[in-house]
C-alpha positions in Angstrom: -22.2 -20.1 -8.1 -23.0 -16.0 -7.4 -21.3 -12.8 -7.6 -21.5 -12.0 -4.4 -18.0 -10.9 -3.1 -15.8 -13.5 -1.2 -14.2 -13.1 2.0 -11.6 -15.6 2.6 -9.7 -16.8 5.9 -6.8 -18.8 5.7 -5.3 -20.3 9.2 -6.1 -22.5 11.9 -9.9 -22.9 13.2 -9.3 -22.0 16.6 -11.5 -20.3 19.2 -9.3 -17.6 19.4 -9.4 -16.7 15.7 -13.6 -15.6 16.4 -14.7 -17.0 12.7 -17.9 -17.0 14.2 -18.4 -13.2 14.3 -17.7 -13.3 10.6 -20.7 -15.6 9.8 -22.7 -13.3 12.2 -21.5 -10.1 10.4 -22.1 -11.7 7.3 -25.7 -13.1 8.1 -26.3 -9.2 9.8 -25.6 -8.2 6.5 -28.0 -10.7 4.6 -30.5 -9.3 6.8 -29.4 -5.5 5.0 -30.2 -6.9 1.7 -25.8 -7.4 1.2 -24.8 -10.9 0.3 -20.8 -11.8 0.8 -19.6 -15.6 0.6 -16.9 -16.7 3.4 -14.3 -19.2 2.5 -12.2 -20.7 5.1 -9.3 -22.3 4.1 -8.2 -24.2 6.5 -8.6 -27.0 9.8 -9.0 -27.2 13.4 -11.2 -27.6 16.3 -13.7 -25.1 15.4 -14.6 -26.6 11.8 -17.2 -28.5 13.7 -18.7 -25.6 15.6 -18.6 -23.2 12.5 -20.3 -25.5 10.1 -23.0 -26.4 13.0 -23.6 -22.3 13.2 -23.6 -21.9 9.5 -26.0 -25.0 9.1 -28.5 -23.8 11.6 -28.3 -20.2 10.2 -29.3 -21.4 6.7 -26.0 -20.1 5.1 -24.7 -23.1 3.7 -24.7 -21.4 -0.1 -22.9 -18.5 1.2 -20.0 -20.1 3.5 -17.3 -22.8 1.9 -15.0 -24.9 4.2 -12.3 -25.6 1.8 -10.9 -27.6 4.9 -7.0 -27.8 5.2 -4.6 -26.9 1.6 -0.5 -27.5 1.8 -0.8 -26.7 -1.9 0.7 -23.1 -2.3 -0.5 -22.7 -5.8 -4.1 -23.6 -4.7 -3.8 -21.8 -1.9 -2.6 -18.5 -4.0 -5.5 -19.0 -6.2 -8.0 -18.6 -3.4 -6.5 -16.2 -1.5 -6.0 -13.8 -5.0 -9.4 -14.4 -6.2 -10.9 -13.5 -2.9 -12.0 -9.7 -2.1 -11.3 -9.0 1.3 -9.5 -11.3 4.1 -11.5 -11.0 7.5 -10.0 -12.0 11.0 -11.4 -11.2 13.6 -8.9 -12.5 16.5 -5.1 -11.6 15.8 -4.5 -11.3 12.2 -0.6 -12.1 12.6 1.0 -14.3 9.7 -2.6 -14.6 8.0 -2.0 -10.4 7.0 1.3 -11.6 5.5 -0.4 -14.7 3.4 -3.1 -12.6 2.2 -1.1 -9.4 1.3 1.2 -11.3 -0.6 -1.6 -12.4 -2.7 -2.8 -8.7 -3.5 -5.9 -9.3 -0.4 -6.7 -6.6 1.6 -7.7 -7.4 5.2 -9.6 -6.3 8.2 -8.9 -6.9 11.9 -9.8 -6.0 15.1 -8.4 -2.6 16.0 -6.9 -3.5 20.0 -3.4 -3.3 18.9 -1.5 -5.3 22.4 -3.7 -8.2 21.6 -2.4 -8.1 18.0 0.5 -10.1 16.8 2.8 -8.0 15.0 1.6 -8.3 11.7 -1.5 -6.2 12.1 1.0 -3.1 11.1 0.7 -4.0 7.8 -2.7 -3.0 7.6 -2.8 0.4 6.9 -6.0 2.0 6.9 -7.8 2.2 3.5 -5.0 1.3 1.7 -4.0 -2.6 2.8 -7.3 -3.1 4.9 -8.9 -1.2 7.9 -9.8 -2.4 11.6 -13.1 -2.8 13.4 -13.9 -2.4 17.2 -12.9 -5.2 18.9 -15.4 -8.3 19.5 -18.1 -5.8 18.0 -19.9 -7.9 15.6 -22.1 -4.4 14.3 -18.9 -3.0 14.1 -17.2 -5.6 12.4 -20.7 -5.9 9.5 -20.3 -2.3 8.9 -16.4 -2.0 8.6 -17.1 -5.0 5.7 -20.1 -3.4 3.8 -18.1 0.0 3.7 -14.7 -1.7 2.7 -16.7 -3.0 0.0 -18.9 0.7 -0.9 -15.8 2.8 -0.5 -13.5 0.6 -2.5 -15.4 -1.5 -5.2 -13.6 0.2 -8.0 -10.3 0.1 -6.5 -9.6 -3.5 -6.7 -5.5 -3.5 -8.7 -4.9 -0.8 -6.7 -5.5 -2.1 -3.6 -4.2 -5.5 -5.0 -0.9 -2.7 -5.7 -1.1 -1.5 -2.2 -0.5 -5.4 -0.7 1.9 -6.3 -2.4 4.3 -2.8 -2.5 3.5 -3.5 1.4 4.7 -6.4 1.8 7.5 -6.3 -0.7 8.8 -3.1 1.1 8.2 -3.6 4.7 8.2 -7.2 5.5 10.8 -8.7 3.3 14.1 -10.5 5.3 16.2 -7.7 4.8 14.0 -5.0 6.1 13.2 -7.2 9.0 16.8 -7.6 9.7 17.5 -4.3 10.2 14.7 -3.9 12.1 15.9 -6.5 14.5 19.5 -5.0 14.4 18.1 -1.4 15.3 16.3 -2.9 18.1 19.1 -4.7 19.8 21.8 -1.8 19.0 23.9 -3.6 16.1 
């Protein structure tokens, strides 16, 4: 029911997957005058938590629980209409969802407690990274993600997919896994 660009999360809600800095970084970002609506797609044992800390922060009309979706076609829909996927634990498979889908997405930038897929995140292009477990850091990465690229939307779109399609397909993969093991 606004403009207001969407930030979307699609996984588990787990502890480890800090949603909660997003609705902090969001709400310190309110508080600059910059609205952004969250949606997470998906369950766990967080939803409770999250929607307690969204309800006591007033931000009910900004942050959407779509709650679990097995649907790929509904799940492609949200993921491709969203601006910017935002997690702030690992990224891993959730950078491979997203990117697939033409969103760009931010992470936390202390690479050994990354999974793997962070490396698809390339600076500017597929998404950038934030100071880890820096909520400040994590408010101002979004608002200038947004500033610096607001008119680059198809080409960032561009940029996901041409990463995905030529980096993380099987057969790239596989010789990847060949190299490393000496085949």
């Amino acid at each position: 029911g606004n403009v207001n660009p969407t930030i979307v999360f699609i996984g588990r809600l787990t502890k480890v997957k800090k949603l909660d800095m997003v609705i902090d970084a969001i709400q310190m970002l309110k508080d600059r005058g910059e609205n952004y609506n969250f949606v997470l797609v998906g369950d766990g044992v967080e939803k409770h938590n999250l929607e307690t800390k969204v309800n006591a922060m007033g931000m009910q009309q900004n942050v959407w629980f779509f709650g679990a979706c097995y649907d790929e076609k509904q799940n492609a829909e949200l993921i491709y209409n969203a601006d910017l996927c935002v997690a702030p634990g690992n990224i891993g498979l959730t950078a491979m969802h997203a990117m697939a889908y033409g969103c760009p997405c931010i992470s936390h930038n202390d690479f050994p407690y990354q999974m793997p897929e962070f490396e698809a995140i390339q600076k500017g292009k597929t998404g950038d990274f934030f100071e880890r477990d820096n909520v400040k850091n994590l408010a101002d990465k979004i608002y200038l993600w947004f500033k610096e690229h607001q008119h680059e939307r198809e080409q960032i779109r561009k940029n996901c997919y041409k990463e995905i399609d030529e980096q993380w397909n099987p057969h790239v993969q596989i010789e990847i896994i060949k190299k490393a093991v000496g085949v």
